[in-house]
Every structure is written in structure tokens, then in C-alpha cells.
N, C-alpha and C positions, 0 to 999 in steps of 0.2 A: 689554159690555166693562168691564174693571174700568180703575180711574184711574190706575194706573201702567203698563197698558196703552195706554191714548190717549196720553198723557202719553208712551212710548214711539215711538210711532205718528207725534206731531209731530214729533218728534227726527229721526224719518227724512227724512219727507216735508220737512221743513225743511234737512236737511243731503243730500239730493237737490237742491232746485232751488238750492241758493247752488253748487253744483258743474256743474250742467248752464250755467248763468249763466256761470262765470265760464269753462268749459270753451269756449263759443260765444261770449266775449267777443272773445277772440284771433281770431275772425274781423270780426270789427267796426269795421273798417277801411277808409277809403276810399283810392283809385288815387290817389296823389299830384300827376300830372299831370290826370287829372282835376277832383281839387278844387281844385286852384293856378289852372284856367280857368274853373273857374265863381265866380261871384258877387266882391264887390270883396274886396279883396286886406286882409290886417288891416292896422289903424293908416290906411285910408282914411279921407277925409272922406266925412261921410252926405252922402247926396244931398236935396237943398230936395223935403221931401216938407210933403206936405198931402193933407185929406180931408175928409170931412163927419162931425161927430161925430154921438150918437144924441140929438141936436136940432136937425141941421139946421146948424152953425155951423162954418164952415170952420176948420180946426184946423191949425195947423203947429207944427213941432220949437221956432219963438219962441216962439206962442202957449200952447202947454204947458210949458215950463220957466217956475223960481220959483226965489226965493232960495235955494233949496238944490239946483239944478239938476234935471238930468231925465234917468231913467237910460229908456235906450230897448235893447233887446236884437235883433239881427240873429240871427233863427235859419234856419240850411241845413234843406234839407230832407232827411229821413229816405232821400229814394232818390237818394243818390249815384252 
């Protein structure tokens, strides 16, 4: 294949999946009353978690923050 044939070739294949992407985006959507009952609600307070860190040392939300605080991310899970 010559170079402004490949070079062709990504153009498509590239301007395929950002279209199949965002075509199947508009489905990507969770049940509103579904997601409203699962997991806590935004602007809740975290729950007093703790664990064992990978030495053995009980870890919690105090024990991890520092002067510059401590960003912790809640993420849902993928099957809504």
C-alpha cells in the first residue's frame, strides 16, 4: 500500500469509530428511578470507611488526608 493510501485508510477507520461512539452514546443512559435508589444520593456524607492497607495498617478517610486534603472518588458501577 502506498502512504497516502494508509494515511487514507486511518481517516476512515478513525472517522468510523468516533461515529459508531457517539451514535451508541445516546444510548448510554441509566433508568432515572433506578439510579435515584441505588447507592447514596450526591452531596451525601461518606460513610466512616476503613481497611487494611498493602502493609497491613488500618487506613481510614482521617488517617489518609493531609494538608492539602484527600480527594476520594465514589464510582457506580458500569451495570446500572
Amino acid at each position: 500500500m502506498h502512504l497516502n493510501q494508509m494515511s487514507w485508510l486511518r481517516k476512515v477507520c478513525r472517522t468510523f469509530i468516533i461515529t459508531a461512539v457517539a451514535g451508541l452514546a445516546q444510548f448510554a443512559c441509566a433508568d432515572s428511578e433506578t439510579a435515584a435508589a441505588w447507592g447514596p444520593s450526591i452531596g451525601t456524607t461518606a460513610p466512616l470507611l476503613s481497611a487494611l492497607d498493602q502493609d497491613g495498617k488500618q487506613q481510614n478517610l482521617a488517617s489518609l488526608s493531609s494538608t492539602n486534603g484527600l480527594l476520594f472518588v465514589f464510582n457506580r458501577s458500569v451495570d446500572w
